[in-house]
C-alpha positions in Angstrom: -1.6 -44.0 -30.8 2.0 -43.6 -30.1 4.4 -41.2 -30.8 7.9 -40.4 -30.4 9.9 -37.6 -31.4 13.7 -36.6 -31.6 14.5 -39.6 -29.1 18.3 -38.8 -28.3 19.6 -41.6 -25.5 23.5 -41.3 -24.5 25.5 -44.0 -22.1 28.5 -42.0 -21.1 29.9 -41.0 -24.5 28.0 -43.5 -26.6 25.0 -42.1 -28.2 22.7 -44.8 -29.0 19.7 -43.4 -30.3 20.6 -39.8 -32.4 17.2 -38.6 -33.0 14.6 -41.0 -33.5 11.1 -40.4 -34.6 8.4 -43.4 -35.0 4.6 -42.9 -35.1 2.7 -46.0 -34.8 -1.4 -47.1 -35.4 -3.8 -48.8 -33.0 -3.9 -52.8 -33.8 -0.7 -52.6 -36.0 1.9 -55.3 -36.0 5.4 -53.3 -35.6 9.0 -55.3 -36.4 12.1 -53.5 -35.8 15.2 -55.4 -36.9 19.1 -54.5 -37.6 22.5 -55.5 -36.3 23.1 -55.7 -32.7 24.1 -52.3 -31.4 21.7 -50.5 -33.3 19.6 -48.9 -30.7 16.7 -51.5 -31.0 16.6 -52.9 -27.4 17.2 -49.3 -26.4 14.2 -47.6 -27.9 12.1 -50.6 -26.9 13.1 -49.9 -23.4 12.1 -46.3 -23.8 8.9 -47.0 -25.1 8.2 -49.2 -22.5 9.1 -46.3 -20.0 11.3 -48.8 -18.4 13.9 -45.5 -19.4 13.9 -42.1 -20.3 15.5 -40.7 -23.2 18.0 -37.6 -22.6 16.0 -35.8 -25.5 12.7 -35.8 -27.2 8.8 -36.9 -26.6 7.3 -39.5 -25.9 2.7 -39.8 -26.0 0.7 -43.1 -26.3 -3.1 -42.3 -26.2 -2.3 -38.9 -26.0 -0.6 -38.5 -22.8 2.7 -37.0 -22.8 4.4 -40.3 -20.4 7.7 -38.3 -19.8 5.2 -35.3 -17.3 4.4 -38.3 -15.6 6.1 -38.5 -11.8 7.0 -42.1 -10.7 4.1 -43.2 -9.5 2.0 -42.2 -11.9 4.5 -43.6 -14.5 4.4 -47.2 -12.8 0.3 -46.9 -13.1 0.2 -45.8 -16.4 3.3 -48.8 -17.4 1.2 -51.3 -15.3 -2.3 -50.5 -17.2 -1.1 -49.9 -20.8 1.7 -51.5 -22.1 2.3 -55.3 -21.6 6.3 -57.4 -21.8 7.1 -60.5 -23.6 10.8 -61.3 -23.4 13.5 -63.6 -25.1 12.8 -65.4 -22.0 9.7 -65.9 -20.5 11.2 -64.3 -16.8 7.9 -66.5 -15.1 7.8 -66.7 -11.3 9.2 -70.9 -10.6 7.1 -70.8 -7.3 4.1 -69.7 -9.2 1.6 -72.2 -11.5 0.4 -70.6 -15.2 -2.8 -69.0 -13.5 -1.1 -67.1 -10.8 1.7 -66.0 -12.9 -0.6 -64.3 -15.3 -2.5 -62.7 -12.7 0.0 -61.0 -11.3 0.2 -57.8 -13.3 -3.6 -57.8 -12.6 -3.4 -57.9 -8.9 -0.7 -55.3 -9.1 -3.2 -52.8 -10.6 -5.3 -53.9 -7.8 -8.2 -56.0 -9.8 -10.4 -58.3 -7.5 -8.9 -61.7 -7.2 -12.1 -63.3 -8.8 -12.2 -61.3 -11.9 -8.4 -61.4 -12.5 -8.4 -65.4 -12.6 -11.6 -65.7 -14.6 -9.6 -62.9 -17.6 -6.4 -65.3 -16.8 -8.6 -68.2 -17.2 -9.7 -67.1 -20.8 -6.6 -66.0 -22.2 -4.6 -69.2 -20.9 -7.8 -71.0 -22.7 -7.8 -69.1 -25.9 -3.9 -69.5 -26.4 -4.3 -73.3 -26.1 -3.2 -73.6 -22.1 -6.8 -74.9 -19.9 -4.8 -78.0 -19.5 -1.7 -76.6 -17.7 -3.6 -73.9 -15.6 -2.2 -74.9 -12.7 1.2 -76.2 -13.8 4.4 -74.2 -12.6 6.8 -72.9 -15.0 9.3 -76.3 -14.8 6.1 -78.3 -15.8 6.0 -76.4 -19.1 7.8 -76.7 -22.8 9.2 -73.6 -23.6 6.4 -72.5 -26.1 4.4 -73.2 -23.3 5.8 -71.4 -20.4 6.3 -68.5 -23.3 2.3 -68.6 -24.4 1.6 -68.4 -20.9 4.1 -65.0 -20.7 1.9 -63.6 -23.5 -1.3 -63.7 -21.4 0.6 -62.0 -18.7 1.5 -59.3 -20.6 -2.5 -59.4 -22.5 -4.1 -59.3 -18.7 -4.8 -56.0 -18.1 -5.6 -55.3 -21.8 -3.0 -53.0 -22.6 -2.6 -50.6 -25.2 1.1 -51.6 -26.5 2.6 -55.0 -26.6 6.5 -55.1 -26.1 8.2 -58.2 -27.3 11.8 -58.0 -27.5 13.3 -61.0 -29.0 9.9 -63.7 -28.2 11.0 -66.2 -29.9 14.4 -66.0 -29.7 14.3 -69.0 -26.8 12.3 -71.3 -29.1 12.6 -74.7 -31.2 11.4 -73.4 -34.7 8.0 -75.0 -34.4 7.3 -73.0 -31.2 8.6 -69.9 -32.8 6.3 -70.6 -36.0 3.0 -71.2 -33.4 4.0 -67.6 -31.2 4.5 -65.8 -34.4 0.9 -67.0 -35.9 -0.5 -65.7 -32.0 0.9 -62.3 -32.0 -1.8 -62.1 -36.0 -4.5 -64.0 -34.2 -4.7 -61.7 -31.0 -4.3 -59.0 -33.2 -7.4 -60.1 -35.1 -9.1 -61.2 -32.0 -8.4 -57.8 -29.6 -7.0 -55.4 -32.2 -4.0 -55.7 -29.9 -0.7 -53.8 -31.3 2.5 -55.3 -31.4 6.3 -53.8 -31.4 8.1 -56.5 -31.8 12.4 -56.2 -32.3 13.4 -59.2 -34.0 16.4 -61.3 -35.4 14.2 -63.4 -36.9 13.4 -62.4 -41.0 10.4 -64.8 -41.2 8.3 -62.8 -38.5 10.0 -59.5 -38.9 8.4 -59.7 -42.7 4.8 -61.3 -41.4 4.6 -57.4 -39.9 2.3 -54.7 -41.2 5.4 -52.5 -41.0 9.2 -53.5 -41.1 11.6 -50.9 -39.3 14.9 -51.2 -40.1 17.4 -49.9 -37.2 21.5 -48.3 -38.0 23.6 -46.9 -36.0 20.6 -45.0 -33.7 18.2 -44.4 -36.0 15.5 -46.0 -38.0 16.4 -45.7 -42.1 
């Protein structure tokens, strides 16, 4: 479903990622761990098209991203890969509904049918109390549960989590980490997930271990 090949990525004389090449399977659980400065935010950036490598290929479900032009690239980003940061980066003037929706109305889905698919997914991850609570009104495994179905509205191919849990108590931590298995199971979603933390980084179908710009 995804493929990269001979990723190179250079910031002015540092050359972060020296060749990289990763191919990953529909509704797999992906963790990529290793030291800080190892290229791991980087290439999850460059999955996410969110940057361009200076070298190499990039395809998920077959189309070659990097041909795209900018519009087309914000389509294809909007309709096929979904975000979950260290922090949950949810809109304060916004309640749980409306900030889930929001990817969905982006891509232009009818207001009706964007809340009802909000409505599950805020359901299913334990959330039809707090639909219409704003971020501020949420515990921090909340307000991160309801990022999640943000990045799960518009059914993407690729999940990109870079450090989810980072910002959580370990209970929280232990609850998101037991979601990302369930919606696997659920939607056959796939998950690339860059980690510090061992316990989920090991719960993964495959562990990628980053060094110095390449995976070992």
């Amino acid at each position: 479903m995804i493929q990269l090949e001979n990723i190179h990525k250079s910031y002015k004389s540092i050359e972060v990622l020296k060749g990289v090449y990763l191919t990953i399977e529909k509704g797999k659980i992906i963790s990529i761990v290793g030291a800080s400065g190892a290229g791991k935010s980087t290439l999850l950036q460059i999955l996410g098209t969110l940057d361009q490598p200076d070298e190499g290929s990039i395809k998920i479900n077959g189309i070659d991203v990097l041909s795209l032009k900018d519009k087309e690239l914000s389509l294809f980003r909007n309709k096929n890969i979904g975000f979950v940061f260290q922090f949950h980066h949810l809109l304060p003037e916004f309640t749980a509904i409306e900030n889930v929706c929001i990817p969905a109305f982006i891509r232009k889905t009818p207001k009706a049918i964007a809340e009802k698919r909000a409505i599950e997914l805020l359901t299913s991850l334990g959330l039809k109390d707090r639909l219409h609570h704003k971020p501020s009104q949420l515990s921090g495994g909340e307000a991160q549960r309801v990022a999640v179905c943000r990045a799960l509205i518009n059914s993407p191919a690729v999940v990109l989590a870079d450090e989810p849990s980072g910002n959580l108590d370990s209970a929280s931590a232990k609850e998101l980490h037991e979601l990302f298995f369930k919606l696997r199971e659920d939607f056959n979603q796939t998950f690339i997930i860059v980690t510090h933390n061992e316990e989920l980084a090991d719960m993964a179908d495959q562990k990628l271990i980053m060094k110095d710009g390449n995976i070992l």
